[in-house]
C-alpha positions in Angstrom: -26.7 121.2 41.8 -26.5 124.2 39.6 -29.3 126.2 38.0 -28.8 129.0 35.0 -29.8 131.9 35.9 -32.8 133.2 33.5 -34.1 136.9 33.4 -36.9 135.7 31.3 -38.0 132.6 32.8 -41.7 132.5 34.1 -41.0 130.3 36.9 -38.1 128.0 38.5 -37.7 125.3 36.5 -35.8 121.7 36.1 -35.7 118.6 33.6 -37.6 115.4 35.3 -34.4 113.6 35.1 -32.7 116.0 37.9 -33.2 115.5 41.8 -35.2 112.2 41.2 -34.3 111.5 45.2 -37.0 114.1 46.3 -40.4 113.8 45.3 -42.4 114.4 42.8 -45.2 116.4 43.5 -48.1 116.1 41.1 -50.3 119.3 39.7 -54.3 119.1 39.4 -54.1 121.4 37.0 -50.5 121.5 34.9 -49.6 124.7 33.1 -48.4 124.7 29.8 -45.5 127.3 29.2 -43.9 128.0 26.0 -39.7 127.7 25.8 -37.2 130.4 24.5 -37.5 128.0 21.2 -41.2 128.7 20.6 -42.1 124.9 21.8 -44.3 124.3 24.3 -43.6 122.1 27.2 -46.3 121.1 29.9 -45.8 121.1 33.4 -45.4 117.6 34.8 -45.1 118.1 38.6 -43.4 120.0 41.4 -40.4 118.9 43.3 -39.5 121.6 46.6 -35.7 120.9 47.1 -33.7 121.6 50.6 -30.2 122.0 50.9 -27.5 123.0 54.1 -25.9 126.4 53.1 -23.8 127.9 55.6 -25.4 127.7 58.8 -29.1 127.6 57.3 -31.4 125.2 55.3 -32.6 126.5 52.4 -35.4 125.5 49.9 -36.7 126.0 46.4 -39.5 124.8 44.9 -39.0 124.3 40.9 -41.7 123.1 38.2 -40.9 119.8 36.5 -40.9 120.3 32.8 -39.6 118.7 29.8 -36.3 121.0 29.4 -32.6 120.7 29.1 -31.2 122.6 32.6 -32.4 123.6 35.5 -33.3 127.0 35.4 -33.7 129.7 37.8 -36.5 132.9 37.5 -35.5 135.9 38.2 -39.1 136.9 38.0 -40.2 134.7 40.8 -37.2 135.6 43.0 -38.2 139.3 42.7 -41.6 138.4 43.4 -40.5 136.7 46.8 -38.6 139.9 47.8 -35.1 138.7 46.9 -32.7 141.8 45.3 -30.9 140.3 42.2 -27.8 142.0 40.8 -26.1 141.3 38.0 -21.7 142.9 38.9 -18.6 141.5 38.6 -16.6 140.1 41.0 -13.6 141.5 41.8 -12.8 143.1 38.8 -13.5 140.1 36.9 -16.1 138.8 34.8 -18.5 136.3 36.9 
């Protein structure tokens, strides 16, 4: 699975059509957010994902919302203590 990378994004984010093996996790209270289109699009649930990388298991936890791709917040990965550089890779562009 892939995500796009989005400086803007409020929060982690995927289409309800993506992951449908894990969960979905409903909201008491769903947020409405508002798309880089000027549409609104309400929350619909919460699925946490988990995945072997390396030697580890890792997990992210991504709002359900009516959108095209999964999307990844920079925001929220800041807020978590992550360091997120943007550089390219040996001499190319990434």
């Amino acid at each position: 699975m892939s995500f796009g990378v989005d400086s803007c994004a409020a929060t982690t984010a995927m289409p309800l059509n993506v992951c449908t093996d894990y969960h979905l996790i409903p909201v008491k209270n769903p947020v409405t957010y508002r798309s880089a289109t000027g549409q609104t699009v309400k929350e619909r649930g919460m699925r946490k994902i988990c995945g072997k990388m390396d030697k580890s298991i890792r997990g992210i936890r991504a709002k359900v919302l009516n959108i095209r791709r999964p999307l990844l917040s920079v925001y929220e990965m800041v807020e978590k203590g992550h360091k997120v550089i943007f550089d390219k890779v040996d001499g190319n562009d990434a």
